[in-house]
N, C-alpha and C positions, 0 to 999 in steps of 0.2 A: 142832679148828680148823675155821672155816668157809671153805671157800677161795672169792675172790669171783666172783660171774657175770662170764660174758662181755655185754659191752654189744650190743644189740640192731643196732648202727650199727659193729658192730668189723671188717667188711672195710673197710668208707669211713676209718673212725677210723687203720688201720692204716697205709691209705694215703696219709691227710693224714701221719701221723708221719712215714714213711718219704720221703716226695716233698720233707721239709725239709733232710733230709742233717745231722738234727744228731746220729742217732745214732753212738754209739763216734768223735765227735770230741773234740779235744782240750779242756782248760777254758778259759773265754772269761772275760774280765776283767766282761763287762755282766753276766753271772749270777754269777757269785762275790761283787760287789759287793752282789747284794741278798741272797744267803743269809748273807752274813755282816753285815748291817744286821738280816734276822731273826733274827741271835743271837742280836743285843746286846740288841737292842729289847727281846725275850721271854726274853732270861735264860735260852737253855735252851743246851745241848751240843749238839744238832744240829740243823743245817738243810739241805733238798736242794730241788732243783730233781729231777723226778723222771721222765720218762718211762716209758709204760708201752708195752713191745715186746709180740708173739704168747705169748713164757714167762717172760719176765721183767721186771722193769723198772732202767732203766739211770738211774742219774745224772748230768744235765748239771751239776751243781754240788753238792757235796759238804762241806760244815763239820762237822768233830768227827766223822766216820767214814770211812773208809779205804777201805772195798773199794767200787766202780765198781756194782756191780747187785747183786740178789739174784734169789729162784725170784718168777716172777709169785702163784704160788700163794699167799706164804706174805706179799704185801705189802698193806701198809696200803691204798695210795694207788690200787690196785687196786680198792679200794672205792670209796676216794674217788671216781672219776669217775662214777661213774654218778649222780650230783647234782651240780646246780650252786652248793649253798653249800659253808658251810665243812664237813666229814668232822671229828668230832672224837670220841675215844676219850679219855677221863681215868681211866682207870684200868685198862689192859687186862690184867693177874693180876686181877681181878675180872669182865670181860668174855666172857661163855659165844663168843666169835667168837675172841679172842684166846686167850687163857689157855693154849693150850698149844700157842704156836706159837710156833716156832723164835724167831723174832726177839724176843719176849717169855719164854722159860724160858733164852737163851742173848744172845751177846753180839747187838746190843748193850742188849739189858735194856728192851725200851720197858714203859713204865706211861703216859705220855702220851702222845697224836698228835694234831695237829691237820691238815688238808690241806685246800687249795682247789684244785678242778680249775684247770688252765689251758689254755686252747684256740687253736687256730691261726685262720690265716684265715678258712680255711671254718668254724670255729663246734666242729670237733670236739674232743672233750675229750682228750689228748693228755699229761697225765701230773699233777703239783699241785708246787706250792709246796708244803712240809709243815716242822713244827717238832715235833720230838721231847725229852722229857726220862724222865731216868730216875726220876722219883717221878711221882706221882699229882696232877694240877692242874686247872684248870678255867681257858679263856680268860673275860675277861669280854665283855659286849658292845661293848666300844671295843677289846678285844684282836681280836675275829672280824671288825672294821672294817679295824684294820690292816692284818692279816694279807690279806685278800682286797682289799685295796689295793697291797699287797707283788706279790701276785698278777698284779693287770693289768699291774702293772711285767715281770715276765714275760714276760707276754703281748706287752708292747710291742718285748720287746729279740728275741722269736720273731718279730715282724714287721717286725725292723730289716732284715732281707737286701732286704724291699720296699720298705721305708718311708725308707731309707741315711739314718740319724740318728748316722752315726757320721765323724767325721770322716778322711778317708783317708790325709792327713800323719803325724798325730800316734798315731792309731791313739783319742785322748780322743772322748766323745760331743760331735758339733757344737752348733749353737746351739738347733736342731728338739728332738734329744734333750735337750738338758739345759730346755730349758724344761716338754716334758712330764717327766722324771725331778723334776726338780727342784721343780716341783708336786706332785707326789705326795709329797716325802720334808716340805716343809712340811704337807702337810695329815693325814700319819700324827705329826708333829711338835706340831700342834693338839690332838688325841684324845689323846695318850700327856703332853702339859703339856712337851716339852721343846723349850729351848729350841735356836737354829739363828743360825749364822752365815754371812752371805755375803761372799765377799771377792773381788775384781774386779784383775786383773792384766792390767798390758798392758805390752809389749816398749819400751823408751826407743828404741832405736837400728835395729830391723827395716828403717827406708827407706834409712836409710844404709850398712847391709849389701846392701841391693838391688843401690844404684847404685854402691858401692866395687868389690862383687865379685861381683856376677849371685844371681839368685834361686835357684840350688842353693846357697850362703853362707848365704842368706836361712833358707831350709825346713831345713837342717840346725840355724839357731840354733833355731830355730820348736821340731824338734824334741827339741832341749835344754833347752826350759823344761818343755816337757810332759814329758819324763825327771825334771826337779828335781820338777816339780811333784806328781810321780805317787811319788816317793819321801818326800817330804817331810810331805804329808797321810794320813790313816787311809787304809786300803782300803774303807772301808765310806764314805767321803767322795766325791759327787757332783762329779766335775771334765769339764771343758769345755773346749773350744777354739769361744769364739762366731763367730770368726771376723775373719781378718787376724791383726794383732799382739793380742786380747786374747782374754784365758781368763779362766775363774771357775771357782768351787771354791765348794759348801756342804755346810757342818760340819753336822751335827744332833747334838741331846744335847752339843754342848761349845763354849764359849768362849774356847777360846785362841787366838783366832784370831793376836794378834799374836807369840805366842810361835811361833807355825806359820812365821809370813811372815819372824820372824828366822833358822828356818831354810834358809829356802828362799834367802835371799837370800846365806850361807854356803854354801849347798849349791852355787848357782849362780859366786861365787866359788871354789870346792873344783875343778867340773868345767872352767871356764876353764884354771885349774891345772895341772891332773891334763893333759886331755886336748889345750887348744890354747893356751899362753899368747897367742898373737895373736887368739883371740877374746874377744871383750868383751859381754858377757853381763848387762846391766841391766834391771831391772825399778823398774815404780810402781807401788804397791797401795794401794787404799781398801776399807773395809767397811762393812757392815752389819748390824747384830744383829736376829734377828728374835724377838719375846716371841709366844708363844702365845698369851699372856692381852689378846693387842692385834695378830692377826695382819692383814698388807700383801700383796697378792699379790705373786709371784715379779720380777712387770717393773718396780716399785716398789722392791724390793729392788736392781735391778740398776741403776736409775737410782741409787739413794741412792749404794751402793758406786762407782758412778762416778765421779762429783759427788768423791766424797769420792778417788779415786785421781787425777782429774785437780787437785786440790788439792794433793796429793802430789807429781804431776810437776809443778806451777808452781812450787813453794815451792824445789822438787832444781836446776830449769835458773834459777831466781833468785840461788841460791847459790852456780853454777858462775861460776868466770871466763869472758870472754868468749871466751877464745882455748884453752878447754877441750878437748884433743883426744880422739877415740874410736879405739879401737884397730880396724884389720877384721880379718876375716875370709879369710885366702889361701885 
């Protein structure tokens, strides 16, 4: 087994990792979301988000393997950093570097690896995106695209503590982050031919919870839809809170959007129920489909689905009687 150099820049590098405090913290919804978008995408059993420490390297997000780190010595991604593109091994029981190292003769079995460093502020290389399978494969050139596209998404959610692309209500990415996220999941969506759905949600009754029973009413329904909405979509689905009463959600790889929105609007029904029957808990939704073979930028998408949700709410307060009443919120 070749075990990898130490990088040239590994005091500066150690101490960019460490000055971010994301080592041995808990798992964050913004990396789990894309190692598990790299599954799917790649069709492989595991994906990490990877730090590399002084001995070891620790995983900030972990799909299809179990255990939190391994020895520095005996890791992939270890390699990986010492370049800026994609680190790729296709067959490592055939590889004089691998072939007889622990992670390859024992669980969890690698033959394949692919890794892109990923780096923090200051530029240092800080650990990889990586996707692992247990047979022998080859990315193609629109796979090694993705993949270090996957990558900057990374990159971006390491510079959310600066950058606060996240919204502090709902705990959902705000309207900054889901515009960059949600750019990137279209344009790996481009390369890979699959298709993407966006769907545009906004609260019927928010102002009228305001001024019935004050803005803590308010932020608690707020964050009940982002509850519905976060239970009701994939994990690996792009969701937002743009800000005020409306959120968006994009699908990549599936179209059900409407079957999605049926349940969210029982879901939302279910937790009125469940938890307060005096709150009233409505939503309006429009979408938009977006074809690879004819892509729209993201603000285009968001207009269409708009368009099409406030069409939704004219056609809902058309239907109502006039003396319709809303239930609030104690």
């Amino acid at each position: 087994m070749l075990e990898p150099m130490v990088p040239r820049d590994e005091a500066r590098r150690l101490a960019a990792l460490r000055s971010l405090g994301l080592l041995d913290t808990r798992a964050e919804e913004r990396f789990d979301r894309i190692t598990r978008l790299a599954q799917r995408l790649f069709r492989v059993p595991i994906a990490l988000v990877s730090l590399v420490d002084e001995e070891r390297q620790w995983f900030k997000s972990h799909q299809g393997l179990e255990t939190r780190e391994t020895s520095r010595a005996s890791s992939f991604c270890a390699h990986a950093i010492h370049g800026p593109e994609v680190f790729q091994v296709t067959d490592a029981s055939r590889d004089a570097r691998f072939v007889d190292n622990p992670l390859v003769t024992g669980e969890p079995n690698i033959r394949f690896y692919a890794g892109v460093p990923i780096a923090g502020p200051d530029g240092s290389r800080l650990g990889t995106l990586c996707v692992i399978d247990r047979m022998p494969r080859v990315l193609s050139e629109s796979d090694v695209h993705a993949l270090a596209d996957l990558a900057e998404m990374v990159e971006q959610e390491i510079a959310a503590v600066h950058l606060a692309i996240s919204d502090e209500l709902t705990g959902l990415s705000n309207r900054r982050g889901f515009l960059f996220l949600g750019q990137k999941v279209l344009e790996l969506c481009v390369r890979q031919g699959i298709v993407a759905v966006l769907v545009y949600v906004d609260m019927d009754n928010l102002k009228l919870i305001n001024d019935q029973m004050g803005h803590g009413a308010g932020d608690r329904a707020l964050r009940a839809v982002a509850d519905a909405l976060a239970s009701v979509f994939r994990s690996s689905d792009v969701i937002s809170r743009l800000g005020g009463d409306e959120f968006a959600v994009l699908l990549s790889g599936a179209s059900e959007a409407d079957e999605a929105l049926s349940r969210l609007f029982d879901e939302l029904d279910g937790r009125q129920a469940a938890s307060d029957p005096m709150v009233h808990l409505s939503v309006s939704a429009g979408t938009a489909a977006f074809d690879p073979a004819a892509p729209v930028p993201l603000d285009e998408l968001l207009s269409i689905a708009d368009t099409a949700m406030y069409r939704g709410k004219s056609a809902k307060q058309a239907a109502r009687s006039p003396g319709f009443p809303a239930r609030p919120i104690p």
